[in-house]
N, C-alpha and C positions, 0 to 999 in steps of 0.2 A: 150501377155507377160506372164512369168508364174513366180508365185511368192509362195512362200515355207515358211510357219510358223510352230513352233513347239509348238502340244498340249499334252493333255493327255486324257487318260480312264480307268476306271479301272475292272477288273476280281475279285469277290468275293472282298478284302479285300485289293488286290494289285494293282498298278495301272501298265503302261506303255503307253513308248511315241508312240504319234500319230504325223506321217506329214500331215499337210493341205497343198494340193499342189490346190492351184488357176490357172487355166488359161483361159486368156481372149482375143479370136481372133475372128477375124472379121465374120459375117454372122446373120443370125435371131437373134432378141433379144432371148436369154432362159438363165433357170440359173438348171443347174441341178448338182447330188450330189451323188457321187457311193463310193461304199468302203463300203457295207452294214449297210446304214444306216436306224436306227429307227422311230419311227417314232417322235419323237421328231425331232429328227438331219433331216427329211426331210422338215417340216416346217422350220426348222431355215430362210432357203430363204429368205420368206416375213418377220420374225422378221427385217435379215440383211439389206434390198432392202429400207426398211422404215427407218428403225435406220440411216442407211448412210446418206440418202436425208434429213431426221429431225435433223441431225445433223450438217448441211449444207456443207454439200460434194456432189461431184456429181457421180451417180451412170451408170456405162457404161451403154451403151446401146448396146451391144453385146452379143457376145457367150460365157457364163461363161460357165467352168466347176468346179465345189470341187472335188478333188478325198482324201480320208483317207486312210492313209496306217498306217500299213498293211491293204492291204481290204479283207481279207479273215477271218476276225472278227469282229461282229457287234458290233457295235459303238451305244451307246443310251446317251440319256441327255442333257443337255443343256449346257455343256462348250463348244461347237463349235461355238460357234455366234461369239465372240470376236475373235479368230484366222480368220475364215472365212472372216469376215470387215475387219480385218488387210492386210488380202492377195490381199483382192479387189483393197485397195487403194492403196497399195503397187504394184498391178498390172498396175493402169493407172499412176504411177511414183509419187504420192503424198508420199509419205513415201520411204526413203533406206532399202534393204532387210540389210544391216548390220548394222542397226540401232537395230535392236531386235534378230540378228545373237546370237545363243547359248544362248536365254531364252523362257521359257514356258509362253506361252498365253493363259489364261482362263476365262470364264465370259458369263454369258450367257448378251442379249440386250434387252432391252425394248423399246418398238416402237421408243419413242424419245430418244435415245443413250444414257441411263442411263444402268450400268453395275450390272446385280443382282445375288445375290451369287449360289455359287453351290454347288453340294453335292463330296463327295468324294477329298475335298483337302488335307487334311496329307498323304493318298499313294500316292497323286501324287507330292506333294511336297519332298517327300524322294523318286521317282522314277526320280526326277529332279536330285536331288545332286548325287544318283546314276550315273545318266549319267556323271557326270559332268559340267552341264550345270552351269551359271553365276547368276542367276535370274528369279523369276517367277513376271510375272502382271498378277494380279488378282484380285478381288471382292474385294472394304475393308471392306465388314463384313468376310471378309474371312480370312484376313491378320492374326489374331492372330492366326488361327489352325495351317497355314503353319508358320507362326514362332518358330511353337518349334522345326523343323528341323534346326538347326544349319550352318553355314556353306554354305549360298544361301541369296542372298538378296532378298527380296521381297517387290514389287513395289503395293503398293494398287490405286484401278483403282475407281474412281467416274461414269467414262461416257467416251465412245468412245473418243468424242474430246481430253479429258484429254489427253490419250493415245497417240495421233496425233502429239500433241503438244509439248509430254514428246519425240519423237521418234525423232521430227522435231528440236529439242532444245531449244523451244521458251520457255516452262517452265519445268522443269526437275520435277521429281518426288524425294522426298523424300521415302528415305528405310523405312518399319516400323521396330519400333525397342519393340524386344519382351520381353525387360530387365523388363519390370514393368510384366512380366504373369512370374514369376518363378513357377516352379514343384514344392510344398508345400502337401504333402499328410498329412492329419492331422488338415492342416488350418481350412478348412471351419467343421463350426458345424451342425453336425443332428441335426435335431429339435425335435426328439426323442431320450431318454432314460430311462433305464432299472430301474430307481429309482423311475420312475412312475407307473411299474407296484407294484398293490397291491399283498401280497402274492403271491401263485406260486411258492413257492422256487425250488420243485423240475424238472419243467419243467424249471426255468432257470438254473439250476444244469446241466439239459440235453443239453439244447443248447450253453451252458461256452463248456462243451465238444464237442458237435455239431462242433463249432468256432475251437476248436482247434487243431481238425484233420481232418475239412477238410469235415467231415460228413454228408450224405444228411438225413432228419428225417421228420417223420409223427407226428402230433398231432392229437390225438382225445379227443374229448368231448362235451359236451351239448354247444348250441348257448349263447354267453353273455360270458363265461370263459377267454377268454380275448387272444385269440390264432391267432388272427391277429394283435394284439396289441402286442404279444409278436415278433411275424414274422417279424413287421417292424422294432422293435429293434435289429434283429442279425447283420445288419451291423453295427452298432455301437462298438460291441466288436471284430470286425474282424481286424485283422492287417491292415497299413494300404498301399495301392498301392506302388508294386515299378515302379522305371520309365517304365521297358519294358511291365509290366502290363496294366498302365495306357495308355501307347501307341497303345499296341493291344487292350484294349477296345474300344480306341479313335478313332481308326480305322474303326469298326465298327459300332459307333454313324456317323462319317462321311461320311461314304457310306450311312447311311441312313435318312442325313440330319438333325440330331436328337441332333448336338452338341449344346452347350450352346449359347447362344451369350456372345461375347468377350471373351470366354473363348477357352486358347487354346490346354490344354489337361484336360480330365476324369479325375477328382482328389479322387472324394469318389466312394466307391464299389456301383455297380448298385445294385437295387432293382426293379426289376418286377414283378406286379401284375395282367397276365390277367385273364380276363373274362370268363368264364367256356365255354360260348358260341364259344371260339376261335377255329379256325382252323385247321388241323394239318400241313396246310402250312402255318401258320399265327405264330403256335406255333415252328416249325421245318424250317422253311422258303423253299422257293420255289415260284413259279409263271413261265411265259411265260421264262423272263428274269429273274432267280432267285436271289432274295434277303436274306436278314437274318431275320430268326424268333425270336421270344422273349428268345431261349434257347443262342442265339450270343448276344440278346442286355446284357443278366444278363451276361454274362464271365467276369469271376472274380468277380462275386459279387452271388445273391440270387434269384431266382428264387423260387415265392412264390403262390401256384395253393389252393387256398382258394376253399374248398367243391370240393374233389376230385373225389367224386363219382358221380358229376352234370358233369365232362366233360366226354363227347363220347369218348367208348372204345377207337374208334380207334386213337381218338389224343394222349391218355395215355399212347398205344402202342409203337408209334414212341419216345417215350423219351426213351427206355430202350436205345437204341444204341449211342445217344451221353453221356445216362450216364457212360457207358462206356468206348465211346471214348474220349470222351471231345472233339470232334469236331461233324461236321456234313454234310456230301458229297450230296449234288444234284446235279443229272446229269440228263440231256436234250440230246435230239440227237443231239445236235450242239455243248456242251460244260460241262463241268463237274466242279463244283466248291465246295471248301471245306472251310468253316464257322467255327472257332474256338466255342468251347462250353462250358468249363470249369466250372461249375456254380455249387452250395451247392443249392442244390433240398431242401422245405422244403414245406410239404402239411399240408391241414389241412381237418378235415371231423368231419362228428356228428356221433354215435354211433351206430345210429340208424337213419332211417328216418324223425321221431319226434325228434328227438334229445336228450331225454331224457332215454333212457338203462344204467341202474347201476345208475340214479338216486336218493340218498336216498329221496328225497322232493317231485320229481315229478313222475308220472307216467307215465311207457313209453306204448303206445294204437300200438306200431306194433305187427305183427303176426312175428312168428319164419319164415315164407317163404320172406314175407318183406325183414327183416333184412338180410335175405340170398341173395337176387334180389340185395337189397341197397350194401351191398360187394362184390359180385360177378363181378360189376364192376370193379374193381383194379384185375387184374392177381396177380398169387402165383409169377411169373417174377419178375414182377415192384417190387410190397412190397418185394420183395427179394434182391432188390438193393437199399432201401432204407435202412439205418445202424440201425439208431434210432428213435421206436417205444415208444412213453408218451401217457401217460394218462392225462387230461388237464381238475380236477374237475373244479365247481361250484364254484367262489371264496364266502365263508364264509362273514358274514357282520363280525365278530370282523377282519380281514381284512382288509375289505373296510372302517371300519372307522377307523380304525389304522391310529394315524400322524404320527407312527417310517417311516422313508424314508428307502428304501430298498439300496441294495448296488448301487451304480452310475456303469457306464456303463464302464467309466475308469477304476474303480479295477478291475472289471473280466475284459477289453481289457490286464492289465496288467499281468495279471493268462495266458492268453490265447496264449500273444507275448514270454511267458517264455518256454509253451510246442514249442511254432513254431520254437524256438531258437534249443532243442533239436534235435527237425526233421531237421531241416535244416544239422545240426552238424552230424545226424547219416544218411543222405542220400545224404550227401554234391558230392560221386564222381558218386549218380546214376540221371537217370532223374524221379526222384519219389519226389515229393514238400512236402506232408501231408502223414500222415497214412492212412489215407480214400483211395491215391493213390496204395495202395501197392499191389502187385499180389504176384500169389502163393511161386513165391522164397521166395519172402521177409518174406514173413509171417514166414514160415518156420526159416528163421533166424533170425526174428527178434523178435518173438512173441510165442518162446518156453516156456512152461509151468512145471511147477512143479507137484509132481504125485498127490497132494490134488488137486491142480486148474483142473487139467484134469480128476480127477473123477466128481467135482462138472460138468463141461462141458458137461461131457458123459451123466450125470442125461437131463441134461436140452434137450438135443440134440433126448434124448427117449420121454421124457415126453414130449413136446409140439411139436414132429414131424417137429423137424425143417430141411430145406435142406442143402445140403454143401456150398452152397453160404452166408444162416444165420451164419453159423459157422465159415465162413473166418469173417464175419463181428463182431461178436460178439469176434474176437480174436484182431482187427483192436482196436475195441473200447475198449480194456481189455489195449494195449497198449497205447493210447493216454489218459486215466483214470492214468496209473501210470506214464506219462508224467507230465500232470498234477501237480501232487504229488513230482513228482523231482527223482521217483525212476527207476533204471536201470532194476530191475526185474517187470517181471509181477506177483503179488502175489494172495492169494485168493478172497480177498476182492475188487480187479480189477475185477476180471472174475466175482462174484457173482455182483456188479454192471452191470456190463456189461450183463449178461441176461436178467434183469430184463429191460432193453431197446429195448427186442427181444418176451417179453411175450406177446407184441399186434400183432405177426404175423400172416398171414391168416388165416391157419389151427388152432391159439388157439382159435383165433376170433371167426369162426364159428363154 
């Protein structure tokens, strides 16, 4: 008999429907499984075979086949266990196929028929309502992510039996109801803020404008200054998620298993901090079957590479192009998949090796070729795409022992949602979000200069041998500085800030 359930899989960040077509006819006991399955989905077998019998059902003893369609794309994961058992039983007539007719079946099994959750449920729950489909059973640590699709009832599953029994009418399942998880961006509190930091005004002067267009920037200075400590503070004064935002972040913690529990959508901006040791598929994503790297888990939020000059050229390399694109393409000879990347780059480094260069206190013991080896790491590229270059001294003890509290995190979010307000209003009919987005038209028309602003430019542009790419950026930040401020022109006092955010470039550097 052959029996037909509908599941899911998903491609990067999207998902689509999968048939598990079951059939069970007569001949040698075997259970086999085509429609290019992985190697999770080919063990599923023995998960299913045990799961059924522990469950106390009785499991054929015939010629199964699973087929997955489409089978001309591989299928990985563990949501087939639960369709698979459904189709079995459903094959030797324990269950009506139009019992579960037009819903999605997900879940992976554990030996004795308890249902464990899985990765990738919000694109397949909106690949559901897509179709049209009535309903998904699925995992209930699962039930809240798929509940903020609207529009689909969703059945949360304990264990196989449940399921049987929910299908059979002995006990019906209760919908989950996703009224208590509302969309709340704002709610929940960082447990960091910017009134903590001691001193520093003018590196948080840097990063209020950082925030507020959008901007990717380097810190440097001596170890101790407090530049990771200011780093975990920037999403604090970042706006805060809108729904399509939070959904395509959420997308990507759910493909990679990473959502909160009970939590059914990303509500505060990510914050990532890897390891300098990281990979450049670990930081860009990729593998056999690729995944998302750390530059998709920060979208829309911060991406934070603490000791820039400790990771290997070549991971450093591979960021120029999704800082670019804001996304990021791996392709395999089987399949091609594209990773949204959207993220405010911000690094941090020491001056010098010892850490101590322009030190007034300390003494710095590198040799001038050192210091050269130690930046020679970072290409004139990259720091060419970063906007904004600080200096990040020594904080002072009158400072550190100061009880005045610095501003709260709120007043500049507030400075910061008033520039976003502007951009929004002057890019409202293009696809350009922030000033940090803008390319060469815009610039041109947005970011025209007066004849004093563009002789001070010309000065800076000889003297410290900056590229034309410095130049767009230093025009970027000249207008989000008089955003800032509320003013429609860019005036001189914009642009002379604004270089002075470009004087850490590589060639002044060295």
């Amino acid at each position: 008999m052959l029996a037909k359930v509908l599941s899911s899989a998903v491609i990067g960040i999207d998902a689509y429907i999968v048939n598990v077509e079951v059939d069970i006819s007569q001949g040698l006991p075997s259970f086999s499984t085509v429609g290019l399955p992985e190697g999770a989905v080919r063990e599923s077998k023995e998960r299913v075979r045990t799961a059924i019998r522990n469950s106390g059902y009785h499991f054929p003893s015939d010629r199964i086949t699973v087929n997955l369609a489409p089978a001309d794309i591989k299928k990985e994961g563990t949501a087939f266990d639960l369709p698979m058992a459904l189709g079995i039983l459903a094959g030797t007539g324990l269950v009506s196929p139009s019992s579960y007719a037009g819903h999605l079946v997900l879940g992976e099994m554990a030996l004795d028929g308890l249902v464990r959750p899985i990765k990738g449920v919000l694109p397949m729950a909106i690949a559901a309502k897509e179709q049209g489909l009535a309903g998904i059973y699925l995992p209930a640590e699962n039930a809240p992510e798929a509940s903020v699709v609207g529009g689909i009832k969703i059945y949360p599953l304990k264990s196989l039996s449940q399921l049987i029994e929910a299908l059979s009418g002995i006990r019906p399942i209760e919908p989950f109801s996703g009224d208590n998880l509302p969309f709340e961006p704002g709610k929940e509190e960082y447990p960091f803020d910017f009134s903590d930091v001691c001193g520093q005004e003018s590196v948080k002067r840097a990063m209020e404008i950082a925030a507020a267009g959008g901007h990717n920037m380097i810190m440097i200075g001596p170890p101790g200054a407090g530049k990771t400590m200011l780093a975990k503070r920037l999403s604090t004064i970042l706006p805060e998620l809108a729904f399509e935002e939070a959904l395509e972040t959420s997308k990507v913690y759910s493909v990679m298993g990473l959502m909160p529990r009970g939590k059914g959508l990303i509500q505060t901006r990510p914050f990532r901090a890897p390891h300098h040791t990281i990979s450049d598929a670990g930081l860009i994503g990729g593998g056999k079957n690729p995944k998302p790297g750390e530059v998709s888990l920060a979208h829309n939020g911060v991406l934070f590479l603490d000791e820039l000059p400790e990771f290997r050229k070549n991971v450093l390399e591979v960021l120029r192009q999704p800082m670019e694109d804001r996304e990021v393409t791996i392709s395999r000879a089987s399949s091609s998949v594209t990773y949204p990347a959207n993220f405010m780059l911000v690094a941090a480094m020491n001056p010098c090796p010892c850490g101590f260069l322009g030190d007034p206190k300390r003494e710095c013991t590198c040799t001038r070729l050192q210091i050269q080896r130690y930046r020679s790491k970072i290409s004139g590229p990259l720091m060419d795409r970063i906007d904004i270059h600080t200096d990040v001294p020594a904080v002072p003890f009158k400072d550190l022992a100061s009880e005045d509290a610095g501003e709260t995190s709120a007043e500049i979010l507030g400075r910061v949602k008033k520039a976003r307000e502007i951009q929004k209003e002057r890019f409202s009919r293009l696809k350009v979000h922030v000033n940090a987005d803008m390319e060469s038209r815009h610039i041109r028309r947005y970011c025209s200069l007066e004849a004093g602003s563009m002789d001070l430019l010309e000065n800076a542009m000889d003297r410290f041998a900056l590229s034309a790419r410095a130049h767009a950026r230093i025009l970027k930040i000249s207008r989000t500085i008089a955003d800032l401020e509320g003013s429609p022109e860019i005036r001189s006092h914009h642009v002379a800030e604004a270089i002075q955010y470009r004087t850490l470039d590589r060639k002044a550097l060295l």
